[in-house]
C-alpha atoms as one frame of an Amber mdcrd trajectory, in Angstrom:
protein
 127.855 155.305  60.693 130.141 157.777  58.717 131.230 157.130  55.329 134.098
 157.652  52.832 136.598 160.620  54.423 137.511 161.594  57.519 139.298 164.763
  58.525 138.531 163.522  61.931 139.251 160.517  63.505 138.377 159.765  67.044
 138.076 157.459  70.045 137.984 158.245  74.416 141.485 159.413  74.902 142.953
 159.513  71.350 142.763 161.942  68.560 143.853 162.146  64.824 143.318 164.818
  62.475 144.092 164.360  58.807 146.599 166.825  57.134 145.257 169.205  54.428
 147.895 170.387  53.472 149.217 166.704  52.399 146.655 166.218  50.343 145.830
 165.055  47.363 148.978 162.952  47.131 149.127 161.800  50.033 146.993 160.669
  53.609 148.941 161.657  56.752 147.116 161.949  60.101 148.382 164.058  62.644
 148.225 162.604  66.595 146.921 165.552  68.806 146.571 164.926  71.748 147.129
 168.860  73.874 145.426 171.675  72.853 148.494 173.574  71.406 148.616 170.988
  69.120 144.709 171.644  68.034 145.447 175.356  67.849 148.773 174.631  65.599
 146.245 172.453  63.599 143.839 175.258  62.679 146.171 178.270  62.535 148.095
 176.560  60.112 145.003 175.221  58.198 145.959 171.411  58.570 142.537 171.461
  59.840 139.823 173.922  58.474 135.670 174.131  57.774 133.882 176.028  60.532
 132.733 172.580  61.627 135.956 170.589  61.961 137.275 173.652  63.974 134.944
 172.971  66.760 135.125 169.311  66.455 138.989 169.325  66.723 138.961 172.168
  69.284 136.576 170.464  71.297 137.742 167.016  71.514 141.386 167.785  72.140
 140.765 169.467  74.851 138.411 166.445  76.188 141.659 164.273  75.496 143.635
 165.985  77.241 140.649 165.751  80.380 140.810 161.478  79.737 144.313 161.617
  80.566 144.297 164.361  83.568 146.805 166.317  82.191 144.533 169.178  83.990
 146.614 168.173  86.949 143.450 169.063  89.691 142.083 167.418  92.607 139.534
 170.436  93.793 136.121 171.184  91.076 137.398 175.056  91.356 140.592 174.156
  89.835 138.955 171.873  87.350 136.986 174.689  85.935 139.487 177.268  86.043
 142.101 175.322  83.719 138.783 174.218  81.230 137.721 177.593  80.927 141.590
 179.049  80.386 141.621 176.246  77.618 138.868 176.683  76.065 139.379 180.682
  76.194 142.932 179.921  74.474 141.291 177.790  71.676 139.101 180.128  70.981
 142.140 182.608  69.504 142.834 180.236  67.056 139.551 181.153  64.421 137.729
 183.909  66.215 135.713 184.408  62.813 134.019 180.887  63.210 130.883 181.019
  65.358 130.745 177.380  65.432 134.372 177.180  67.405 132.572 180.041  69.590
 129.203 178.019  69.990 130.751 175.495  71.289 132.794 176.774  73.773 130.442
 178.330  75.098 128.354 175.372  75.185 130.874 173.811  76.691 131.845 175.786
  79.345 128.071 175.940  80.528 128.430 172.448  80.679 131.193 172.381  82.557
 129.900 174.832  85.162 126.218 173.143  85.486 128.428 169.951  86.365 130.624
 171.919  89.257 127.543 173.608  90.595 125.175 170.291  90.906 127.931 167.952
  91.803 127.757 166.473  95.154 130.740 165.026  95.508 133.862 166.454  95.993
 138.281 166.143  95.421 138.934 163.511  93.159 135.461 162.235  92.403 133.809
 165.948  91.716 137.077 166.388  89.518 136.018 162.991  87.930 132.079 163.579
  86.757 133.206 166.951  85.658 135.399 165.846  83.315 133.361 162.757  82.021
 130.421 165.778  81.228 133.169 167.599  79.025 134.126 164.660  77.707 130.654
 163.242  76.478 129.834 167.264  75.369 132.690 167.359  72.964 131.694 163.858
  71.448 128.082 165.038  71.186 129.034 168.013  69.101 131.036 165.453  66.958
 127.738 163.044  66.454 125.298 166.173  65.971 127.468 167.273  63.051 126.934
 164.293  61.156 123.419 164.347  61.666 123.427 167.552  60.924 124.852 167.715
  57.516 122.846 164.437  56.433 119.916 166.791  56.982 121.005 169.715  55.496
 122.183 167.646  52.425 118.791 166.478  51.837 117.020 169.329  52.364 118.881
 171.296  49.841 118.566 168.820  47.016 114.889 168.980  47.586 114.750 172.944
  47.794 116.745 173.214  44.361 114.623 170.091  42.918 111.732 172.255  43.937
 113.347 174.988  41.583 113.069 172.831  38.264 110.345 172.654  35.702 109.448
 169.707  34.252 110.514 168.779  30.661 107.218 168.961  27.971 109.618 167.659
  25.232 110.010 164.315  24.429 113.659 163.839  25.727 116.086 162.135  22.871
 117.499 158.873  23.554 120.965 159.794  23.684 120.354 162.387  26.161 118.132
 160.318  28.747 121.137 159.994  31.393 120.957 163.999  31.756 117.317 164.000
  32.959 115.328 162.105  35.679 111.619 161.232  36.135 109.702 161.301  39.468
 106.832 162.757  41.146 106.448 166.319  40.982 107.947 168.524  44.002 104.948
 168.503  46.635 102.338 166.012  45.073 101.323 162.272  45.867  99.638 159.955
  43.982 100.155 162.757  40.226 101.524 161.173  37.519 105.198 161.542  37.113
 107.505 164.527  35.218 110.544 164.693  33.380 113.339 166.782  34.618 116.402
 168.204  33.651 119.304 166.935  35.916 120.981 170.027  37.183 124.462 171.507
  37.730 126.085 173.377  40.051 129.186 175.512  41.748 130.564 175.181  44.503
 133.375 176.870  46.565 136.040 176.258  48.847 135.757 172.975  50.650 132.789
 172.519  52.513 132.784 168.542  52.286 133.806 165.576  54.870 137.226 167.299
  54.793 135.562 170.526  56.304 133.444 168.564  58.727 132.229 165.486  60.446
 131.722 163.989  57.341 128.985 164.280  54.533 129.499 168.180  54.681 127.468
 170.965  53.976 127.685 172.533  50.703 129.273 169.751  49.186 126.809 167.389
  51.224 124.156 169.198  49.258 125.961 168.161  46.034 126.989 164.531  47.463
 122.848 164.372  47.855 122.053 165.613  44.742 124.372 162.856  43.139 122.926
 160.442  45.087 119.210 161.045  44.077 120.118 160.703  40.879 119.271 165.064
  40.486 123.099 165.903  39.537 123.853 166.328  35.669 127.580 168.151  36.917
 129.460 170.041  39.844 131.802 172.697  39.206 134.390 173.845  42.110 136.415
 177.160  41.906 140.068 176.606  43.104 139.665 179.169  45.474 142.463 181.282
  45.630 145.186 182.104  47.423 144.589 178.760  49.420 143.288 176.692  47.266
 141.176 174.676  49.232 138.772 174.115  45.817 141.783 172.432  44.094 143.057
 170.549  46.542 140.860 169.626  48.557 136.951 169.754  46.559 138.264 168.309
  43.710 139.781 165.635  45.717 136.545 164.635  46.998 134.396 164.652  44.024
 137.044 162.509  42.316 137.005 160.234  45.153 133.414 159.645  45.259 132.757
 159.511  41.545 130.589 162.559  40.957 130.981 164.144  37.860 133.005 167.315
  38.271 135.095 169.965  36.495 137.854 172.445  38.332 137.438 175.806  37.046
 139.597 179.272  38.040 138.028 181.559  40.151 137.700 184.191  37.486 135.981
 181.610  35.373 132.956 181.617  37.178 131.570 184.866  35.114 132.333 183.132
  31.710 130.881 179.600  33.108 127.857 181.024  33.711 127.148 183.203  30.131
 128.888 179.926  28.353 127.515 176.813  30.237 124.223 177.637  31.866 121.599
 176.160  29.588 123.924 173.597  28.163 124.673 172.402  31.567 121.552 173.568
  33.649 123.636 175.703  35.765 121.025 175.941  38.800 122.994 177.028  41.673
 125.999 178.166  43.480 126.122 176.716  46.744 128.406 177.860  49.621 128.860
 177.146  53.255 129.428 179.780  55.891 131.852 180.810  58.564 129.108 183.104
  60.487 125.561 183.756  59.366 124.541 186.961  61.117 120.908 187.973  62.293
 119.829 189.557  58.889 121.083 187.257  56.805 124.957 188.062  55.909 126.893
 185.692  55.766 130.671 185.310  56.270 132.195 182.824  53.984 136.139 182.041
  52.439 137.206 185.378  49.935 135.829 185.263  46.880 131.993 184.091  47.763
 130.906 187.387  47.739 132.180 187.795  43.805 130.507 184.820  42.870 126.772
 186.169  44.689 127.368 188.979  42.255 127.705 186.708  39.259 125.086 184.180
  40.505 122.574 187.466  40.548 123.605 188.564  37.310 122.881 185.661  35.483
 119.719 184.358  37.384 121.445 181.618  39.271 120.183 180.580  42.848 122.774
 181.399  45.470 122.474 179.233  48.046 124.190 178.802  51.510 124.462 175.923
  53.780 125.122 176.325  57.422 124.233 174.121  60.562 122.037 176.462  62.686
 125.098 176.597  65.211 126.831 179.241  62.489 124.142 181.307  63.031 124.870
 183.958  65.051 121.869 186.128  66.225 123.699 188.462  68.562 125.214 190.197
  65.658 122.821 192.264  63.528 124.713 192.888  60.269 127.455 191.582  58.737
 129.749 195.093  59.328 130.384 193.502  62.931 131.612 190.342  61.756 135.974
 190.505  62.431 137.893 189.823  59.362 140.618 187.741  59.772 143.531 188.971
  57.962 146.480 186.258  56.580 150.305 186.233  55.989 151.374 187.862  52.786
 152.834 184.502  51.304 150.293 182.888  50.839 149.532 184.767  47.710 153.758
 185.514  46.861 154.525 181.598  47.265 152.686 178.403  46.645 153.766 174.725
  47.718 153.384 171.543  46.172 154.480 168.033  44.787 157.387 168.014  42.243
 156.235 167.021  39.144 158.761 164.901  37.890 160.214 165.131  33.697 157.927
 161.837  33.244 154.512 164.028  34.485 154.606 161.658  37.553 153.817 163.694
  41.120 156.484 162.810  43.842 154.406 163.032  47.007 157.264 162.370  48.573
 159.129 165.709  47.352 157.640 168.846  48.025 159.069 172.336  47.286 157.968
 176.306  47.944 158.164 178.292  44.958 157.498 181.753  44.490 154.768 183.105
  42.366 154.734 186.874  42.670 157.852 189.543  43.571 158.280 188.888  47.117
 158.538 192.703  47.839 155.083 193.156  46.714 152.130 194.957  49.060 149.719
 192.028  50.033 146.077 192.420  51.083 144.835 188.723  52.194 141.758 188.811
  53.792 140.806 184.631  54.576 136.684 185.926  54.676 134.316 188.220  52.633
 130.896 189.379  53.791 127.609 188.606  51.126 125.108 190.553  51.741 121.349
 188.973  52.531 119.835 190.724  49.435 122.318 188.260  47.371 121.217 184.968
  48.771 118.335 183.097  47.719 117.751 180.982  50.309 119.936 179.716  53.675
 119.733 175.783  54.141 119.950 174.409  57.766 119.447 171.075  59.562 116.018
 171.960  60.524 114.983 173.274  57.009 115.496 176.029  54.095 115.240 179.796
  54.986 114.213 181.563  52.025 114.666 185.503  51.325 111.255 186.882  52.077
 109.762 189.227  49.539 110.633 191.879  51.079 114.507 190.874  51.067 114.986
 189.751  54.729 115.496 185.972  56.705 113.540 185.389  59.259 115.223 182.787
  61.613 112.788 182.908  64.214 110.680 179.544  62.347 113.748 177.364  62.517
 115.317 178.097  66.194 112.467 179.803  68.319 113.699 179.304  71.626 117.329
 180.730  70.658 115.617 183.455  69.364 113.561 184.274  72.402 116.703 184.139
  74.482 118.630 185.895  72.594 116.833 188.312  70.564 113.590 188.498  72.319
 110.348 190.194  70.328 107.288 188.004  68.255 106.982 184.085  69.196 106.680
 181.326  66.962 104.449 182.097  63.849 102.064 179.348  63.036 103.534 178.164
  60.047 103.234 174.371  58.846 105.666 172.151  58.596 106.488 169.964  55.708
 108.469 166.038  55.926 110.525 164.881  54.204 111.798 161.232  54.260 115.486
 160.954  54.107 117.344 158.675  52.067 117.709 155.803  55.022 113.761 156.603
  55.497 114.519 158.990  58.551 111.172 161.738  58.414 112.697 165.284  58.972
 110.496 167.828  59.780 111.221 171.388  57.728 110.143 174.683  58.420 108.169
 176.748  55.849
């Protein structure tokens, strides 16, 4: 069962999508129920998160199936007007590889269904759409599954990172340190570790997904196992999904946070490291690429840069559906290039004399001379040699010593279809319980 938000709501034949650009003064859920109204949802970044994409694409376009607004009575038709849908979703965030994945997954879905059908008219019409249908709400279940996983297994890769304490720890400090068993070990006595602290940016959290979330999953875990001294989030400029959004959800849960600038991060790091065991910056992706690249919102690559600088891990978090192993390096990933305002103007809540908000008055100011040359790239690109390790519902992948990824351990058979060369190498596994008890199996 999913807990606390939820960008997403869903049942058969009905969905809502919260509003991000409402928040955080106020919850309003938006009704879409036709896939222009999905499309309007992500090109206007009511909806955003690689993740969520897919999910919203996915499942409007299966509402829109429950209630036959597809208008056909032959399979041929059926599959013409899915594909031409899903083809027109597709325009609305070509740089997320999870919106493509799953198109594509869907429309081989979609055709396996039209091709092995035996009926035909009305009824072939009516199993074909029931397979959509229960494909979109699969890719909706296996994200929450998914970032549950990947949340735990990056808390244990960056608990893995920490020496113990051989200082007695004072008194007053004891809530910024932890005992347990040492990473890897049963039955040793236990160690005394330093609680750690982190950045984060963008919004990579419940609001960005299914729920839990990916980087910010990571962070939700740490919190919850009791490994999180503090989380930092970046307010992630010109959108500001950090402020609004990130720092909306580590209020809302109660984990201890601080919103920085994102030209702070440099000064964090030389200022607040070993005060605040500054371990890692953690990011999600748009598009991982074969060697390791990764896409991610502007501004990620910067804070790689900083992160090597200052010996910090750099860590990304992606579901293995944003990696894309068609695409070698990350100089083939597109760009996507947005509107000049959203650096010149800025909305928000009026702030009233008395420092109350008004959620219910908003205004667009201007922040910059409107005549102005704007360059607003939404992604950069961070190279491989900048990330420490890439965390993914089947396990970490580390940066080899020789500076590469090797996906191959964590998704074989995708590999051998779509990249062919070496098999499997025999590598052990190691489990990990979860924290309902659940045994995942990662790759190393």
């Amino acid at each position: 069962m999913m807990e606390g938000l939820q960008a997403i709501k869903y049942e058969r034949g009905k969905l809502q999508v919260l509003d991000q650009l409402s928040l955080p003064h106020e919850f309003v859920y938006d009704d879409v129920s036709t896939c222009e109204e999905a499309f309007d949802c992500i090109k206007t970044m009511r909806v955003r998160g690689a993740p969520a994409i897919a999910i919203v694409a996915a499942l409007a376009l299966a509402v829109e199936l429950e209630h036959k607004k597809d208008g056909a009575n032959e399979k041929q038709d059926l599959v013409k007007y899915i594909t031409s849908r899903l083809d027109y979703l597709f325009n609305s965030r070509p740089t997320a590889v999870d919106l493509s994945n799953s198109i594509n997954l869907l429309k081989k879905q979609t055709q396996a269904a039209a091709s092995f059908t035996t009926k035909t008219g009305d009824s072939a019409c009516a199993e074909i759409r029931g397979v959509f249908i229960k494909t979109a709400e699969k890719i909706l279940e296996d994200d929450y599954t998914t970032n549950l996983a990947i949340g735990r297994y990056g808390a244990e890769y960056l608990r893995r990172q920490q020496m113990p304490i051989v200082t007695p720890v004072d008194e007053n400090e004891e809530l910024r340190y932890y005992t347990t068993s040492p990473p890897g070990t049963q039955g040793a006595p236990d160690k005394t570790y330093r609680k750690l602290s982190v950045l984060t940016h963008c919004n990579t959290g419940s609001l960005a997904t299914s729920g839990h979330g990916t980087a910010l999953g990571i962070i939700r875990s740490l919190h919850k196992m009791n490994y999180l001294d503090h989380a930092y989030c970046t307010e992630t400029r010109p959108y500001n999904q950090g402020s609004r959004l990130t720092s909306f959800e580590l209020v809302y849960e109660e984990i201890p946070s601080t919103l920085i600038t994102d030209s702070m991060a440099g000064a964090l790091f030389s200022r607040k490291k070993e005060e605040k065991n500054i371990s890692a910056v953690i990011v999600g992706a748009d598009r991982v690429v074969r060697n390791g690249d990764t896409a991610n919102k502007i501004g990620t690559y910067t804070l790689a840069v900083l992160a090597k600088a200052h010996g910090i891990k750099f860590v990304v978090a992606a579901p293995t559906t944003s990696i894309d192993l068609e695409t070698e390096t990350g100089g083939s990933i597109k760009i996507e290039e947005r509107a000049k305002t959203e650096l010149t103007q800025i909305t928000g809540a009026v702030v009233g004399k008395d420092g109350k908000v008004d959620v219910k008055h908003t205004e667009r100011v201007a922040v910059a001379d409107q005549r102005v040359d704007v360059w607003n790239p939404s992604f950069d690109v961070t190279p491989h040699e900048l990330i420490d390790a890439i965390i993914t519902e089947k396990g970490e992948v580390v940066r080899s010593s020789k500076g590469t990824f090797d996906f191959k351990t964590i998704m074989p058979e995708r590999w051998r279809a779509q990249v062919g060369g070496e098999e499997r190498s025999g590598k052990v596994a190691r489990v990990l319980p979860s924290e309902d008890g659940t045994q995942f199996q990662m790759e190393v």
